[in-house]
TIMAR-942177 format. One record per residue (C-alpha): residue number from 1; x negated, y negated, z; residue in three letters. Coordinates in pm, whole numbers, always signed. Layout:
<atoms>
<atom><n>NUM</n><u>X</u><v>Y</v><w>Z</w><res>Ala</res></atom>
...
</atoms>
This chain:
<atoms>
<atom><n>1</n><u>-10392</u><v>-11237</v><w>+11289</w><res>Unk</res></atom>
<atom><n>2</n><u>-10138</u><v>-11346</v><w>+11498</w><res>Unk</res></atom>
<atom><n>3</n><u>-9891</u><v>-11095</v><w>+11666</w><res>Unk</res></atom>
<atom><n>4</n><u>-9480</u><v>-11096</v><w>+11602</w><res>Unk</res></atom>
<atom><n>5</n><u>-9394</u><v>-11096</v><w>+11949</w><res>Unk</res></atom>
<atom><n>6</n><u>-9035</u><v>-10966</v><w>+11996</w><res>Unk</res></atom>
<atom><n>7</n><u>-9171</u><v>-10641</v><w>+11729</w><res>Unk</res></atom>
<atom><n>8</n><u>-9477</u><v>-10580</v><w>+11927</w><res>Unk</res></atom>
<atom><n>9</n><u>-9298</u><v>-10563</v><w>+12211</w><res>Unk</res></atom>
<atom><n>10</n><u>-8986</u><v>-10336</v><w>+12062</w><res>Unk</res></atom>
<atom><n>11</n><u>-9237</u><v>-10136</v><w>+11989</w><res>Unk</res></atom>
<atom><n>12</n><u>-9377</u><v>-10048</v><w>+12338</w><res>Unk</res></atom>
<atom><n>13</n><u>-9704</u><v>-9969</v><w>+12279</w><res>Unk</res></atom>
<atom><n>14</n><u>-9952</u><v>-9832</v><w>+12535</w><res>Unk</res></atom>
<atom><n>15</n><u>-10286</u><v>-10008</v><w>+12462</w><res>Unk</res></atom>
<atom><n>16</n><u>-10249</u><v>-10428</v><w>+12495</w><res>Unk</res></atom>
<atom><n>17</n><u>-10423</u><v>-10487</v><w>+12159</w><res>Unk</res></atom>
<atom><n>18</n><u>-10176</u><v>-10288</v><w>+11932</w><res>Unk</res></atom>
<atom><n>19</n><u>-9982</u><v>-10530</v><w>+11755</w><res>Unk</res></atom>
<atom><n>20</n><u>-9721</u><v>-10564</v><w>+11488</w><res>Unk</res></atom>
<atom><n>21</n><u>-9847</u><v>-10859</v><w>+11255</w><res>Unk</res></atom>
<atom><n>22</n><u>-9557</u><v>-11122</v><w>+11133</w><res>Unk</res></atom>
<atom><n>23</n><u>-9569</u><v>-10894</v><w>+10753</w><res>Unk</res></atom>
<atom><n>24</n><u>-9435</u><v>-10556</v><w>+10935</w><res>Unk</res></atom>
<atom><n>25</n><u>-9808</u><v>-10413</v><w>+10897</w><res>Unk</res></atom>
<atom><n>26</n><u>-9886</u><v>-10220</v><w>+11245</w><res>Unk</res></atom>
<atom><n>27</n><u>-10213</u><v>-10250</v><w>+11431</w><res>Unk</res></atom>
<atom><n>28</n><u>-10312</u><v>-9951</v><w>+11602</w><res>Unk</res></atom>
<atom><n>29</n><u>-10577</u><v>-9875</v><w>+11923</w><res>Unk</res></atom>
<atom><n>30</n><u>-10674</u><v>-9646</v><w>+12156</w><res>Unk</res></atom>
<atom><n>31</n><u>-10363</u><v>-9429</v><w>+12293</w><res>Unk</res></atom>
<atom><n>32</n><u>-10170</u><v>-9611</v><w>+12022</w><res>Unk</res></atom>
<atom><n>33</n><u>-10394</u><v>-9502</v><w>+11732</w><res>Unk</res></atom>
<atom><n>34</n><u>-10438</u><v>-9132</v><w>+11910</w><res>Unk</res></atom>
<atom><n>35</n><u>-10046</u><v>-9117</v><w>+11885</w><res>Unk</res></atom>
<atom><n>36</n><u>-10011</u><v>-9242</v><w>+11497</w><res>Unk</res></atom>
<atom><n>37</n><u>-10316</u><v>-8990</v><w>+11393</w><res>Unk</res></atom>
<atom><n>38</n><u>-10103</u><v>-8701</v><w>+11563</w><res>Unk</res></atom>
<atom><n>39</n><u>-9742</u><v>-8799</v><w>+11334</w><res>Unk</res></atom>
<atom><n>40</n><u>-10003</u><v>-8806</v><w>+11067</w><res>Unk</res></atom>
<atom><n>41</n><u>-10106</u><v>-8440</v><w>+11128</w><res>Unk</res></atom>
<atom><n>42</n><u>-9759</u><v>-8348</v><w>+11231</w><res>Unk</res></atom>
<atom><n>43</n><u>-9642</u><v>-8523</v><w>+10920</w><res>Unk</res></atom>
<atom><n>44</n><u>-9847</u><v>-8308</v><w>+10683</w><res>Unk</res></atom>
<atom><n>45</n><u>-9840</u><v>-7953</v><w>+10878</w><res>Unk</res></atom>
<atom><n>46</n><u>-10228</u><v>-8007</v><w>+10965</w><res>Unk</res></atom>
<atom><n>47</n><u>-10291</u><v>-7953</v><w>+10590</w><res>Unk</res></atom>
<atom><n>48</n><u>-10487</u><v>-8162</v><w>+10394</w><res>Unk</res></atom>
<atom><n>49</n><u>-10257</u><v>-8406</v><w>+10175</w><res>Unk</res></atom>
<atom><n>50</n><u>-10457</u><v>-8441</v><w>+9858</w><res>Unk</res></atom>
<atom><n>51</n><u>-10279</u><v>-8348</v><w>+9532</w><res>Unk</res></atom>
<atom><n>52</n><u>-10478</u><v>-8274</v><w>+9236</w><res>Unk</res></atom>
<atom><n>53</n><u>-10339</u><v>-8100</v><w>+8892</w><res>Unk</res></atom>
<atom><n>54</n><u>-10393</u><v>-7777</v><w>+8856</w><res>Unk</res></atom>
<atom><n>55</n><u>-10341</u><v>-7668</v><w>+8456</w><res>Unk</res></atom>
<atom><n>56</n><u>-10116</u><v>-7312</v><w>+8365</w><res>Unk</res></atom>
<atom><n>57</n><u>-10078</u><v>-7135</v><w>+8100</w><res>Unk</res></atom>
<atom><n>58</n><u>-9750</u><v>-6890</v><w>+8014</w><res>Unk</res></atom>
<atom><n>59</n><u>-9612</u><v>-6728</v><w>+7747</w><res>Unk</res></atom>
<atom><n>60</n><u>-9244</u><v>-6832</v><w>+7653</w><res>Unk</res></atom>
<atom><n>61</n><u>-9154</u><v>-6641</v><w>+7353</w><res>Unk</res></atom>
<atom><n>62</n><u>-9421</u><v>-6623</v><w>+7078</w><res>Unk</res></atom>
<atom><n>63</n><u>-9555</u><v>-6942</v><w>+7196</w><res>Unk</res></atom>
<atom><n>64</n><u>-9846</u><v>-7038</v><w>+7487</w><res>Unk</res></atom>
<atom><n>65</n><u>-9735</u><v>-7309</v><w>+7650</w><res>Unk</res></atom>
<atom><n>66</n><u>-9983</u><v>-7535</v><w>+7903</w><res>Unk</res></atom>
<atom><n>67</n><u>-9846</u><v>-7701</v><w>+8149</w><res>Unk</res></atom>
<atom><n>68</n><u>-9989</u><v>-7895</v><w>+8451</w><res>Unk</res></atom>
<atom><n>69</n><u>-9861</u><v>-7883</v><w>+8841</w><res>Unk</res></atom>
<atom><n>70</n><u>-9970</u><v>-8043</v><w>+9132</w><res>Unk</res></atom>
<atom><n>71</n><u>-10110</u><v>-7864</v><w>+9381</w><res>Unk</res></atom>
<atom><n>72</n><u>-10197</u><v>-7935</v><w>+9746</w><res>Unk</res></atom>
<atom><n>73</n><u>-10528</u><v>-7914</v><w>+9919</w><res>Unk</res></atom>
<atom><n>74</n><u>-10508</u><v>-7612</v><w>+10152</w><res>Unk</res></atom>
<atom><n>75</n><u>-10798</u><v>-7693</v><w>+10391</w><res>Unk</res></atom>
<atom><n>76</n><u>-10716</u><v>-7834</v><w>+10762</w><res>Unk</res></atom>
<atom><n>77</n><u>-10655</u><v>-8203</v><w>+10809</w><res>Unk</res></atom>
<atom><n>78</n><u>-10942</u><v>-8344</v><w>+10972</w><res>Unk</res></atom>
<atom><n>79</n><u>-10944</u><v>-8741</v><w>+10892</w><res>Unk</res></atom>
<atom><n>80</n><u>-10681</u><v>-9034</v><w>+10870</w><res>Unk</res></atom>
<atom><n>81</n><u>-10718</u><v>-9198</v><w>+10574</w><res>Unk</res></atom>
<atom><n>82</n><u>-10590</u><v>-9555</v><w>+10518</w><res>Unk</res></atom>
<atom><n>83</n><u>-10450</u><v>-9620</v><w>+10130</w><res>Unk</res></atom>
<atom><n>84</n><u>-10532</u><v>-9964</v><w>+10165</w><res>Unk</res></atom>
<atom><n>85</n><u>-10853</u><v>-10004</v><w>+10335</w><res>Unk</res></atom>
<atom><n>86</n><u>-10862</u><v>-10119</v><w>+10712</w><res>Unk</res></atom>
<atom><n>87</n><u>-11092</u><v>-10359</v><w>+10567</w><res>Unk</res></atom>
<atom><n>88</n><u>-10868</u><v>-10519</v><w>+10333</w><res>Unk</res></atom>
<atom><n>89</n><u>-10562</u><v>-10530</v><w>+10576</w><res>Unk</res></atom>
<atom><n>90</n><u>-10588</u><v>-10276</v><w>+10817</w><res>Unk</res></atom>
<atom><n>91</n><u>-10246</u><v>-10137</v><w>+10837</w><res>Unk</res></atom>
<atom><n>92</n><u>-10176</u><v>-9836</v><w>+11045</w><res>Unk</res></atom>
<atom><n>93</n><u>-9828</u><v>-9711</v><w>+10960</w><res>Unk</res></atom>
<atom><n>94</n><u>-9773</u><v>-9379</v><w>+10816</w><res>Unk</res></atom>
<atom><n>95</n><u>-9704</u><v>-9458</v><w>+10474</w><res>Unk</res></atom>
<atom><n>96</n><u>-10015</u><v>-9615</v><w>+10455</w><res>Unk</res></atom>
<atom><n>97</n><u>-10190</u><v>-9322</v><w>+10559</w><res>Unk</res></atom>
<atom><n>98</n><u>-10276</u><v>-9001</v><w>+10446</w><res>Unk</res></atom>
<atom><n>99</n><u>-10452</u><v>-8731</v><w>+10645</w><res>Unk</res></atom>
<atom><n>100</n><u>-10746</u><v>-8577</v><w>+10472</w><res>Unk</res></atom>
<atom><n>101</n><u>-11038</u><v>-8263</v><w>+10464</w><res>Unk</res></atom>
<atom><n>102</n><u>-11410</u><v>-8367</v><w>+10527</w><res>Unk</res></atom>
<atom><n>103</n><u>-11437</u><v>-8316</v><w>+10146</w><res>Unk</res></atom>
<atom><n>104</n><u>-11122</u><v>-8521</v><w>+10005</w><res>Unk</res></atom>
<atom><n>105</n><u>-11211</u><v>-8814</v><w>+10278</w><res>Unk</res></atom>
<atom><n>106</n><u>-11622</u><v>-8797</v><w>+10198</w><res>Unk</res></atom>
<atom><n>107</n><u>-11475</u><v>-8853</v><w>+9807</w><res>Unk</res></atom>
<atom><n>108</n><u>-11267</u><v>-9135</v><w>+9878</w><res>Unk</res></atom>
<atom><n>109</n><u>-11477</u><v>-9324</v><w>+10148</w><res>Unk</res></atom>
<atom><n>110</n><u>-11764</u><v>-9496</v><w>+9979</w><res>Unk</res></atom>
<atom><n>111</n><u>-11897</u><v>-9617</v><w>+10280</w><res>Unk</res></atom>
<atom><n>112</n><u>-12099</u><v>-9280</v><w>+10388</w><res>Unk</res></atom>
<atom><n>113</n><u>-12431</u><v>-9262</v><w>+10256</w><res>Unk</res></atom>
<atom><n>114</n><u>-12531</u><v>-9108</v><w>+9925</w><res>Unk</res></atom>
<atom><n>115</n><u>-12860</u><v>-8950</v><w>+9882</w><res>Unk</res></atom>
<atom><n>116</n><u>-12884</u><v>-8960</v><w>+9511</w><res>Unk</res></atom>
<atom><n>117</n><u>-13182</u><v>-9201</v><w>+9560</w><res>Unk</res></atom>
<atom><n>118</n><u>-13540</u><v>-9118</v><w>+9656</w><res>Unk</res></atom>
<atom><n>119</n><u>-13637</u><v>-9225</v><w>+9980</w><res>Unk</res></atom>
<atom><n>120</n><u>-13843</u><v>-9540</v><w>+9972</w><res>Unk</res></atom>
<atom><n>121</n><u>-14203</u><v>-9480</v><w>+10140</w><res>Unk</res></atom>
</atoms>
């Protein structure tokens, strides 16, 4: 992918790979990357940022009423996690990333092993 000169260079970055493709996507290494990841955790107060639904119930009147509400993941941040997959194209802005637990990341990446198989002999 070829670089868009005048951004990548408005940009400043540190390490002379980083890159800012022609699209707007940003391409991120070494000190560059190290810098992003840390907005990322400053971005979601080292918290984990996965939302799941959480369902409650409440009395209003005579009636039960169910309702559901997000709620946040309350374990540490531990892992950036790109949206759309570096694979696909690998863009490293923050709203393409979302930092993660070991447990919300393991779910999502499908890349780590899984060891519902027996081993072959």
């Amino acid at each position: 992918m070829k670089a868009d000169r005048e951004l990548t260079a408005a940009k400043n970055f540190k390490h002379p790979k980083s890159y800012v493709a022609p699209d707007g996507r940003e391409v991120l290494y070494g000190k560059d990357w190290s810098t992003r990841k840390l907005e990322l955790l400053e971005r979601a107060h080292g918290r984990c940022e996965w939302i799941t639904r959480d369902t409650v119930r409440r009395h209003e009147g005579s009636s039960l009423v169910t309702m559901e509400i997000p709620v946040r993941c309350k374990s540490e941040a531990h892992h950036p996690h790109h949206i759309i997959r570096r694979s696909v194209k690998r863009d490293d802005r923050l709203p393409n990333l979302k930092a993660l637990c070991v447990l919300h990341h393991d779910l999502l990446d499908e890349r780590k092993p899984r060891w519902s198989k027996k081993a072959q002999p």
